[in-house]
N, C-alpha and C positions, 0 to 999 in steps of 0.2 A: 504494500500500500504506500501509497505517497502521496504529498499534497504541494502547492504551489506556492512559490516563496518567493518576491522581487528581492532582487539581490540589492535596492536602495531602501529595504523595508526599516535598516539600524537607521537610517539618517531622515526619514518619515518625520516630520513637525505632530503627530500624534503618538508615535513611541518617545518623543523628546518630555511629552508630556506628560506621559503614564509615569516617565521615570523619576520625574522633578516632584510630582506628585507621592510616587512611596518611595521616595530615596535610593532608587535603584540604579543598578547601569543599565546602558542601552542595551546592551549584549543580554542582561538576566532579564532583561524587557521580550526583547526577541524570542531567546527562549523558551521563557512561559505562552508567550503568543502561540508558535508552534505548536507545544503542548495542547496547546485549547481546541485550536484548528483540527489538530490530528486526530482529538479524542470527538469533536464529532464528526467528523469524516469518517469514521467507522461505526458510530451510532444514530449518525440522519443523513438521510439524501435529500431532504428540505434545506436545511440549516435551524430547522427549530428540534428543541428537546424539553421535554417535560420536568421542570425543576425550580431551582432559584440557586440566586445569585451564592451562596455560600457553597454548593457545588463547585464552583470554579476558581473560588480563594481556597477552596478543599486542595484542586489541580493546582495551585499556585503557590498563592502566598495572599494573605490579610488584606480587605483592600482592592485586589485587583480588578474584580469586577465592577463594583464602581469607577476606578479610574478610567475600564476600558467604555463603559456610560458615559462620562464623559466627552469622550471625545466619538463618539458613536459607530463605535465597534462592537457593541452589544447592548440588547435590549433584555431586562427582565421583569415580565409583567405577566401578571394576572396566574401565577404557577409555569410559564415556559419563558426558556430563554431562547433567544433567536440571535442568530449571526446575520448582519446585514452581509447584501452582495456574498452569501456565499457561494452559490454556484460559480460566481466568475471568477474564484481561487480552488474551491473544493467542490467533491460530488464527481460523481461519475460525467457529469457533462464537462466541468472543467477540464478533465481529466481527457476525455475522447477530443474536445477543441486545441489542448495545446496538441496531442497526441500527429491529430492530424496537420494543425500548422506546422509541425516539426516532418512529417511528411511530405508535406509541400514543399518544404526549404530544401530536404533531403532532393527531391523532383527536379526541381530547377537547378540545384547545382550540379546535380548529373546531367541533364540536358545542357549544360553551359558548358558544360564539360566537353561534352560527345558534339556539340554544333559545329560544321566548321568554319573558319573567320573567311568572311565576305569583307571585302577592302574593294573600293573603287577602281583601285588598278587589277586585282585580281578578276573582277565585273568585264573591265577591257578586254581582259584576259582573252575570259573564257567568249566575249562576244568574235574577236578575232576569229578563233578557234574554229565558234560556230562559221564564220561566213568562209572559211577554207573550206570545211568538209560540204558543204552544199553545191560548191563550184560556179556558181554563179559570177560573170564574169564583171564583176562591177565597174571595175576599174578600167577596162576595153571598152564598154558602154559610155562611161563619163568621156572616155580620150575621143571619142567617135563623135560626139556631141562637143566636145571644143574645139576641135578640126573643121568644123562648118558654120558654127553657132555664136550667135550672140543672145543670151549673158552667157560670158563662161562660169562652169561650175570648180568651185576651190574646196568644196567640202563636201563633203558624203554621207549626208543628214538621214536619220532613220525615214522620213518619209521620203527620200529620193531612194532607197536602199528597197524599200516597197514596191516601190512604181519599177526598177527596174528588175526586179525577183521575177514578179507577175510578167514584164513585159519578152523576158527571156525561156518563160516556161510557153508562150503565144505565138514567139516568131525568133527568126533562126536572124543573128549577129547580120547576114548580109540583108534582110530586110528590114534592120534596125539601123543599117548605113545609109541604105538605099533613101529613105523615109527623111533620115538626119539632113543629107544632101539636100534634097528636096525643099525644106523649110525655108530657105536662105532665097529660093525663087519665086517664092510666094508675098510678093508685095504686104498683103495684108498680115502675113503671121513677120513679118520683117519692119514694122512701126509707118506701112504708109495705110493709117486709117484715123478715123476722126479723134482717135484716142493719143494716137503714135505709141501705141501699145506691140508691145511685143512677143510672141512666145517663147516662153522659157521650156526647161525640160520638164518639167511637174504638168504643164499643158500637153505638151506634144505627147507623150507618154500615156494621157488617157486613152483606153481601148478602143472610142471609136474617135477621136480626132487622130488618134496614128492608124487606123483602118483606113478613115477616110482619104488620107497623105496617101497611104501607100496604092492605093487603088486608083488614084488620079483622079480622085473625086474634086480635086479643086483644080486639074492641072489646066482646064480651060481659063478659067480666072486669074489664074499667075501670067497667061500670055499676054494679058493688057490692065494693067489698076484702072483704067475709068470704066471697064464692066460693071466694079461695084467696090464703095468706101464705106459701106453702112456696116457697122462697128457689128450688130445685133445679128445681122446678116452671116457672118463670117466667124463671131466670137460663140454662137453657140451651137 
């Protein structure tokens, strides 16, 4: 059997008071506490017991029981004495709550244990890693599109990393040149429109404005800008 004990329970402004009260030290204050606690920890699962105050100067010494009235650590009324807040030191509930908080502490330091360290560079790492074993050819894509294109691309931004996955799983490298090529003759995707808007690669890469490219669905309208400059016409 055992019961709960704050290891700040000597230095407690209510055991400083039991002690000044019957002349005692903190330490033979403590003591007796325990005592008291332990003896009904094995005789109530409430915190009450059927008696009076002279019981527990019996357990003690002269006195005690009132002192610990005082400062309201015990009540004795009406033939039972009662321990405030005892469950949340003593009784089978205290006892199954530290039981399990100590469980959990046990829990999480074994998982902190066993997790392995994620670091930002080791993130890089392992993303590297991933875009090697897919083979996707990112890097041949970007150089293909700066060889023809205005804006050139300097970074390799997750949603460009997208657009070109998809675009490489749909169409084979030379109809991804063919198309690139292409963009540069197309007045309107080249800034002559009401906007002087340009296409970029995140444009040209959607499925069907690169279907449309490759298929020569505009290649009439690239033979002459004053067929048509209407922004709405061309942009969607």
């Amino acid at each position: 059997m055992w019961i709960k004990v704050s290891t700040q329970l000597i230095n407690k402004p209510e055991v400083f008071s039991i002690a000044n009260s019957l002349a005692m030290t903190r330490a033979e204050v403590v003591g007796h506490l325990v005592s008291i606690w332990s003896w009904f920890d094995v005789n109530s699962e409430s915190g009450e017991l059927v008696g009076c105050c002279s019981m527990i100067d019996a357990l003690t010494s002269a006195g005690f029981a009132d002192a610990m009235q005082e400062v309201n650590w015990l009540i004795c009324k009406d033939g039972v004495i009662t321990l405030p807040n005892f469950s949340r030191h003593n009784g089978s509930t205290a006892k199954k709550r530290a039981q399990g908080q100590l469980r959990q502490k046990k829990f999480r330091e074994k998982a902190d244990d066993n997790a392995p360290s994620v670091t930002k560079p080791s993130l890089e790492k392992r993303r590297e890693e991933e875009i090697r074993k897919e083979n996707t050819p990112y890097s041949k894509v970007v150089e293909l599109w700066n060889n023809f294109n205005n804006p050139k691309i300097s970074r390799l931004t997750d949603k460009r990393r997208s657009l070109i996955k998809k675009l490489c799983k749909e169409f084979t490298l030379e109809q991804i040149e063919e198309v690139f090529k292409k963009v540069p003759t197309i007045p309107f995707l080249v800034g002559e429109n009401e906007r002087n808007w340009r296409a970029d690669l995140e444009y040209t890469a959607k499925p069907d404005k690169f279907l449309k490219i490759l298929e020569g669905g505009w290649d009439a309208k690239a033979v002459s800008t004053a067929s048509s400059t209407s922004f709405n016409e061309w942009k969607v």
